[in-house]
C-alpha positions as a Markdown table, in Angstrom:
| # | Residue | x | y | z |
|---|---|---|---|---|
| 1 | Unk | 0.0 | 0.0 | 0.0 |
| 2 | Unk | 1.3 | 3.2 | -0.9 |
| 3 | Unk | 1.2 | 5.9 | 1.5 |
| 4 | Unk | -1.6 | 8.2 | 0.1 |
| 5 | Unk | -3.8 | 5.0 | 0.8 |
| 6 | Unk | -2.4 | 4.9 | 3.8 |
| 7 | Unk | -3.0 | 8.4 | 4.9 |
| 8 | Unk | -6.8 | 7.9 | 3.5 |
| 9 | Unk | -7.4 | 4.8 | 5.4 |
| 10 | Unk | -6.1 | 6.3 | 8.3 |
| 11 | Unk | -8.3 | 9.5 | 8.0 |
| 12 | Unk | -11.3 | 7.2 | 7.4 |
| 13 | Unk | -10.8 | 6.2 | 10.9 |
| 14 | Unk | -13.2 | 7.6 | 13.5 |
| 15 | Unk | -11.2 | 6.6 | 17.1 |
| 16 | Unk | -7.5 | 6.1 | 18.0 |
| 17 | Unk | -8.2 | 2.8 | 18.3 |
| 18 | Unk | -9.3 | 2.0 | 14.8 |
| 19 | Unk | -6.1 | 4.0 | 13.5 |
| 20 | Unk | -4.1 | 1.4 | 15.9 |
| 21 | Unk | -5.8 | -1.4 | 14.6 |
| 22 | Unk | -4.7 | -0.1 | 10.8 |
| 23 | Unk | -1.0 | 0.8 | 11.5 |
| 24 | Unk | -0.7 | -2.8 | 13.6 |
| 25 | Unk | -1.8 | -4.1 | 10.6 |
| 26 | Unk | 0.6 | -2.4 | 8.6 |
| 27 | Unk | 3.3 | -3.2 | 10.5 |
| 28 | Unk | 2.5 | -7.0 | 10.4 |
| 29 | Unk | 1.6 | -6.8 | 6.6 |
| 30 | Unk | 4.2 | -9.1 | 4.6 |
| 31 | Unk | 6.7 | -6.5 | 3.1 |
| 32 | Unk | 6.7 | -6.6 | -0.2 |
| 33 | Unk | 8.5 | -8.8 | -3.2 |
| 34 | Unk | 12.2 | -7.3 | -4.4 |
| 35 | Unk | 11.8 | -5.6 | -7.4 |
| 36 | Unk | 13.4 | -7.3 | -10.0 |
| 37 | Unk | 16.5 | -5.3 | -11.4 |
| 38 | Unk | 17.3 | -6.0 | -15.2 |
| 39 | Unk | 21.5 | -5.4 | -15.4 |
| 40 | Unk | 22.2 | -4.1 | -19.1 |
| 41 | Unk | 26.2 | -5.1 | -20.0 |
| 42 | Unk | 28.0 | -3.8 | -22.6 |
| 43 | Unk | 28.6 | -6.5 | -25.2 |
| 44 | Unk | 32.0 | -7.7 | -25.1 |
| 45 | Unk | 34.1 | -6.8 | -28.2 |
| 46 | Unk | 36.8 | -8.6 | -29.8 |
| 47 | Unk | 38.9 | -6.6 | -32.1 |
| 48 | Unk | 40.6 | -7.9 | -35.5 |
| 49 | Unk | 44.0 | -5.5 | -35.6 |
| 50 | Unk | 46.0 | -4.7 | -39.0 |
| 51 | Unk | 49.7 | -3.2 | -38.8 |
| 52 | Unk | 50.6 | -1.3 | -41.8 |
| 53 | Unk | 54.5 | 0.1 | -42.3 |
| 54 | Unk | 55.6 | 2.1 | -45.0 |
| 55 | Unk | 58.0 | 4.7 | -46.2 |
| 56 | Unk | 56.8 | 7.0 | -49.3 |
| 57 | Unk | 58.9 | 7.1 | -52.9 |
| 58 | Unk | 61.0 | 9.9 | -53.1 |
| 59 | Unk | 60.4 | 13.1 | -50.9 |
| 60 | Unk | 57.0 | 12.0 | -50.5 |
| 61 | Unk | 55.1 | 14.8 | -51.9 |
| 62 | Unk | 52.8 | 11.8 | -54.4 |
| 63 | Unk | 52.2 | 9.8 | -51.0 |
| 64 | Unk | 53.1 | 6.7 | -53.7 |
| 65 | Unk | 54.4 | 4.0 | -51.5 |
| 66 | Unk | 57.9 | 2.7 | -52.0 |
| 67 | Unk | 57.5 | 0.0 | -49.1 |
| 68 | Unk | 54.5 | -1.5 | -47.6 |
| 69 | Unk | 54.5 | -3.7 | -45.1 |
| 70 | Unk | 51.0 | -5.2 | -44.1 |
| 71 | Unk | 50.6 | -7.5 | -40.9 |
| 72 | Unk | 54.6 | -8.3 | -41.4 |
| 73 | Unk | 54.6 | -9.3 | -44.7 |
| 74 | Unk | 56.0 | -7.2 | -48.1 |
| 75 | Unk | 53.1 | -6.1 | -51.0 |
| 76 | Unk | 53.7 | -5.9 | -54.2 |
| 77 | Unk | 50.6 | -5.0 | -55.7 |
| 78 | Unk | 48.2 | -4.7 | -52.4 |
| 79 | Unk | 44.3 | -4.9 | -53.5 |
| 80 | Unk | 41.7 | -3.7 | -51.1 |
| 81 | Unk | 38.4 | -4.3 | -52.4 |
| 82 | Unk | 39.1 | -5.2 | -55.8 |
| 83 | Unk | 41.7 | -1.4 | -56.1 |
| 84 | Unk | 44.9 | -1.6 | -56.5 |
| 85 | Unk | 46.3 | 0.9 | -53.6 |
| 86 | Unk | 49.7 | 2.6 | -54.2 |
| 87 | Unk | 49.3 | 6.1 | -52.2 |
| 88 | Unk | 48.5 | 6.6 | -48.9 |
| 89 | Unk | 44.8 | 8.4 | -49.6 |
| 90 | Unk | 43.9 | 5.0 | -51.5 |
| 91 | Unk | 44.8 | 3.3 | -48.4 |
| 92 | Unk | 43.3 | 4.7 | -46.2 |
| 93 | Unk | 40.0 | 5.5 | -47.8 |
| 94 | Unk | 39.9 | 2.1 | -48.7 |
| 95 | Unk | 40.6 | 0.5 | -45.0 |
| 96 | Unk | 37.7 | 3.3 | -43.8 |
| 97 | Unk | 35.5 | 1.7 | -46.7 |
| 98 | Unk | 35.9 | -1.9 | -45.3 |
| 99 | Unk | 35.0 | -0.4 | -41.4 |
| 100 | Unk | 38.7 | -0.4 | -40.9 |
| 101 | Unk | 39.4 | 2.7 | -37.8 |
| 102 | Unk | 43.0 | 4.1 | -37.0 |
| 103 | Unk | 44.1 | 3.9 | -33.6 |
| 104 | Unk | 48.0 | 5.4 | -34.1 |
| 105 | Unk | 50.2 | 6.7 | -36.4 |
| 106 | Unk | 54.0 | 6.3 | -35.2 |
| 107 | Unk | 56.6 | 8.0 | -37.6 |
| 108 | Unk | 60.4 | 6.6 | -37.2 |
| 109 | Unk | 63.0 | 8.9 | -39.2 |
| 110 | Unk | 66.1 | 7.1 | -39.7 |
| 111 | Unk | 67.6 | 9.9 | -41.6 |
| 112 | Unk | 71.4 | 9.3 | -40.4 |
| 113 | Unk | 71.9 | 5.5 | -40.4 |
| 114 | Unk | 69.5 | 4.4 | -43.3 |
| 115 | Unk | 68.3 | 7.7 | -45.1 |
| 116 | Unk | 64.2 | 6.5 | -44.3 |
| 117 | Unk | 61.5 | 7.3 | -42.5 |
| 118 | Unk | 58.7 | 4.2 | -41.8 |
| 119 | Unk | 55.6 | 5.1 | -40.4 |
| 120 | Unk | 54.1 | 2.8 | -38.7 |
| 121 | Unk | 49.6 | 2.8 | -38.4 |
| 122 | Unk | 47.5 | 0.6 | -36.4 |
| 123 | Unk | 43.9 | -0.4 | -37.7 |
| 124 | Unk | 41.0 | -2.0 | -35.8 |
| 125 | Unk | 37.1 | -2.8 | -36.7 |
| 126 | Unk | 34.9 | -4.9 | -34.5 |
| 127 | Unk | 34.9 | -8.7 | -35.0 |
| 128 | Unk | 32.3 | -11.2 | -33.4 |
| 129 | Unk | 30.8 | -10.8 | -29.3 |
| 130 | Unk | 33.2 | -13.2 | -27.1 |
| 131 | Unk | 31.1 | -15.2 | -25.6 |
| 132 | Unk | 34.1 | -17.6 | -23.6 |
| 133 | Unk | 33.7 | -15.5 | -20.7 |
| 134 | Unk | 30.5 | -17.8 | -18.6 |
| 135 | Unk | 28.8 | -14.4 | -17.6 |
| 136 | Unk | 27.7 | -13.9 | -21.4 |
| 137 | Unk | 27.4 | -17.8 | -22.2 |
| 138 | Unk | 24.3 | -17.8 | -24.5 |
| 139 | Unk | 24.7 | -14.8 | -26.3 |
| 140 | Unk | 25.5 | -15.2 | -29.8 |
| 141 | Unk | 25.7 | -12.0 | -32.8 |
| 142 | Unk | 27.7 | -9.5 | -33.8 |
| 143 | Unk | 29.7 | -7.0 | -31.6 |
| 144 | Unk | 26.9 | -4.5 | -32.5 |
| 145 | Unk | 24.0 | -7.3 | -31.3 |
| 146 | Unk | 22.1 | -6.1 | -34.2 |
| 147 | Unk | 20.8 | -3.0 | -32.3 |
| 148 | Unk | 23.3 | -1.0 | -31.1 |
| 149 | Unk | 26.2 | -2.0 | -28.8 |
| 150 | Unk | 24.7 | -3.6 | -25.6 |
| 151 | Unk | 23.0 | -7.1 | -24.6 |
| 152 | Unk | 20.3 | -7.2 | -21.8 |
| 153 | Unk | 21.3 | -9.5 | -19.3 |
| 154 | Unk | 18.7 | -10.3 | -16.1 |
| 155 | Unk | 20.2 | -9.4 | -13.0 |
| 156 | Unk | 18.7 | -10.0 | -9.8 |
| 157 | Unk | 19.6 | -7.4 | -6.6 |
């Protein structure tokens, strides 16, 4: 009972005894059920990672590649969604395209030793939800759950 019932019932009440009779019985009254709380968890992520290095032909004013190094291994010739890419706008444009993000951009000038400068980028897009982890056993989708980024998961308190 809420306590504008309360307050009615108890104003309804014509002697201090029928008021004593109502709180007892509100005091003896089972208390009510726990509300049940529903926990909402962000979906657990796993990330796929790509690691580009490169050094630009010449002076670098083209942004043409002269080496590319994807995930550790030398291109000749890398293709990214059927184009060939050979400048650094291609790339890039083209890792966005496939939900690719950059997450760093390192630049290493070796301009006495070797006469280069590698830069060095880090890539990441979502892969699937991890579900190892026995809190979110059940849960199957993508890392996006097909409506945004969370799963609702019941949680009693």
């Amino acid at each position: 009972m809420d306590i504008q019932n309360t307050i009615a019932l108890l104003n309804a009440c014509t002697s201090d005894e029928e008021r004593a009779l109502v709180l007892e019985s509100l005091q003896t009254a089972a208390p009510a059920a726990a509300p049940q709380v529903v926990y909402t968890a962000p979906a657990v992520t796993n990330w796929e990672y790509k690691n580009i290095r490169f050094d630009f032909l010449g002076r670098g004013i083209t942004q043409e590649f002269n080496i590319l190094d994807v995930d550790g291994e030398r291109q000749k010739g890398w293709f990214i969604g059927g184009l060939q890419v050979t400048s650094l706008p291609e790339m890039v444009n083209a890792l966005g395209a496939e939900g690719w993000e950059m997450v760093s951009h390192v630049v290493n000038q070796d301009n006495q030793t070797n006469n280069v400068t590698l830069h060095y980028m880090s890539f990441k897009r979502p892969g699937k939800v991890n579900v190892s982890n026995s809190f979110y056993k059940g849960l199957t989708g993508s890392a996006d759950g097909g409506r945004g980024d969370r799963a609702s998961i019941p949680f009693v308190a």
